[in-house]
C-alpha positions as CSV (number, residue, x, y, z in Angstrom):
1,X,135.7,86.4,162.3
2,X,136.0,89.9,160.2
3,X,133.9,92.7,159.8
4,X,132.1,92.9,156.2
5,X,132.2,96.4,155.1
6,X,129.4,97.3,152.2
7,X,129.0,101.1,150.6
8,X,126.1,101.8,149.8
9,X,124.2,100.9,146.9
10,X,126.9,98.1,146.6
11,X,125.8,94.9,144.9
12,X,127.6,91.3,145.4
13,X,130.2,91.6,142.6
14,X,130.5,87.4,143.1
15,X,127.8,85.5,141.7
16,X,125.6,83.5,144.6
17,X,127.4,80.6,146.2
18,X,127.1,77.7,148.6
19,X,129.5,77.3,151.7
20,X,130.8,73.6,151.5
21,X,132.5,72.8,154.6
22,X,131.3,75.7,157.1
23,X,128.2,77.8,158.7
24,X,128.6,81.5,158.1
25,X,126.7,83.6,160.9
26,X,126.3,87.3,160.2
27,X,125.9,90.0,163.1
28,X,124.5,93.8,161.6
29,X,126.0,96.9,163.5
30,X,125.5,99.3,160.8
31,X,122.9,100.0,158.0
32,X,120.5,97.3,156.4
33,X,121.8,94.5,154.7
34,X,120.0,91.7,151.8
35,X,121.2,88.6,152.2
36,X,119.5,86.1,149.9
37,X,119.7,82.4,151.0
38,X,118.0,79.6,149.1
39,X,115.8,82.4,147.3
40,X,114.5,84.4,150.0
41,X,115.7,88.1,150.6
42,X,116.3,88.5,154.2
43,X,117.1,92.2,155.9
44,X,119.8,92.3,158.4
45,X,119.6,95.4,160.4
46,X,122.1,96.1,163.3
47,X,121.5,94.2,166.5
48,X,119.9,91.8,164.1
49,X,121.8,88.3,163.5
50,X,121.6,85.5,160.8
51,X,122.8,82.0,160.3
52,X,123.7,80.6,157.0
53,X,124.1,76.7,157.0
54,X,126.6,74.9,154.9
55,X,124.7,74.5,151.7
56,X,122.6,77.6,151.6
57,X,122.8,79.6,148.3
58,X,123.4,83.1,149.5
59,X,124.2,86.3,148.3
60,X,123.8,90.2,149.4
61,X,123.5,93.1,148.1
62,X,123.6,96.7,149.8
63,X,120.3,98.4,148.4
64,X,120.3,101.2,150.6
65,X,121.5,104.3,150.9
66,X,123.9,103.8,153.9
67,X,127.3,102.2,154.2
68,X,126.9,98.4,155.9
69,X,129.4,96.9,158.4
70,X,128.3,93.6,160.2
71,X,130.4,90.8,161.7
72,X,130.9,87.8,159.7
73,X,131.7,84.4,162.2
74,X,132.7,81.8,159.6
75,X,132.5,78.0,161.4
76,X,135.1,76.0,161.4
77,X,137.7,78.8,160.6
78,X,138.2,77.4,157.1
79,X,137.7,80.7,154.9
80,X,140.2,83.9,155.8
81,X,141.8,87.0,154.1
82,X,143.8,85.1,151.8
83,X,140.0,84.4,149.9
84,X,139.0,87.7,150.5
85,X,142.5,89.5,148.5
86,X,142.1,86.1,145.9
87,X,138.6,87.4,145.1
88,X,139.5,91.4,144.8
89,X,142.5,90.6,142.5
90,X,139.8,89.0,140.0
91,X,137.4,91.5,140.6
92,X,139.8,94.4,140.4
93,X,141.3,92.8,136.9
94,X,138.3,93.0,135.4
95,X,137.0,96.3,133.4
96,X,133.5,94.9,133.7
97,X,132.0,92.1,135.6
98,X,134.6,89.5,136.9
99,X,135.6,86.9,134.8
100,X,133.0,83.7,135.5
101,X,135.7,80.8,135.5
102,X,138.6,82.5,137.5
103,X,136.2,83.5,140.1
104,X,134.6,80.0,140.5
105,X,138.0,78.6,140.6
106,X,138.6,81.0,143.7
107,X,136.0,80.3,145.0
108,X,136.3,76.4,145.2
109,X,139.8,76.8,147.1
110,X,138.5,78.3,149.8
111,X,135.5,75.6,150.2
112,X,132.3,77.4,148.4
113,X,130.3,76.2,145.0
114,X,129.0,78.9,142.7
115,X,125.4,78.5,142.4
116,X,123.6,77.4,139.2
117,X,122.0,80.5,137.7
118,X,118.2,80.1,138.0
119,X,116.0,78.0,135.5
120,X,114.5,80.8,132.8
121,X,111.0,80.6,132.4
């Protein structure tokens, strides 16, 4: 369990993924979250809860103009900080978006599949 702090305006600097191996359930207690799972953009507001089964393709993005914080329940316990200072290293090493391959392979060590990008039309 850890809280999921968002600034405002914030965008998902990870591209959209699937949880392998665990259930991720999100609880908002401040400021309006997008979670996108399997292509539908869901709000989550505080007192406001969702589910994300294993398999899902999620993502969020803050498109607000307040900060988020909501608690993130991972099930089993499988993913913890060691993903979360994994991931910033990549993102933070990067002077633009992260690079693709080293954040996938972060990713798949701590159970999750990047998404295939979306079919273009």
């Amino acid at each position: 369990m850890f809280e999921l702090l968002v600034p405002a305006g914030q965008k998902l600097p990870a591209p959209a993924h699937k949880n392998d191996a665990y259930e991720e359930t999100l609880y908002g207690i401040e400021g309006v979250l997008t979670w996108t799972v399997d292509g539908i953009p869901i709000e989550v507001g505080p007192g406001q809860a969702l589910c994300i089964p294993r398999g899902a393709v999620h993502r969020f993005d803050n498109l607000g103009t307040k900060d988020v914080k909501q608690l993130v329940v991972i099930t089993p316990a499988i993913m913890g900080p060691r993903y979360f200072r994994e991931a910033a290293e990549v993102i933070n090493a990067a002077s633009g978006p992260p690079d693709r391959a080293k954040m996938m392979e972060v990713l798949r060590r701590h159970g999750m599949t990047v998404a295939a990008p979306p079919p273009t039309k």
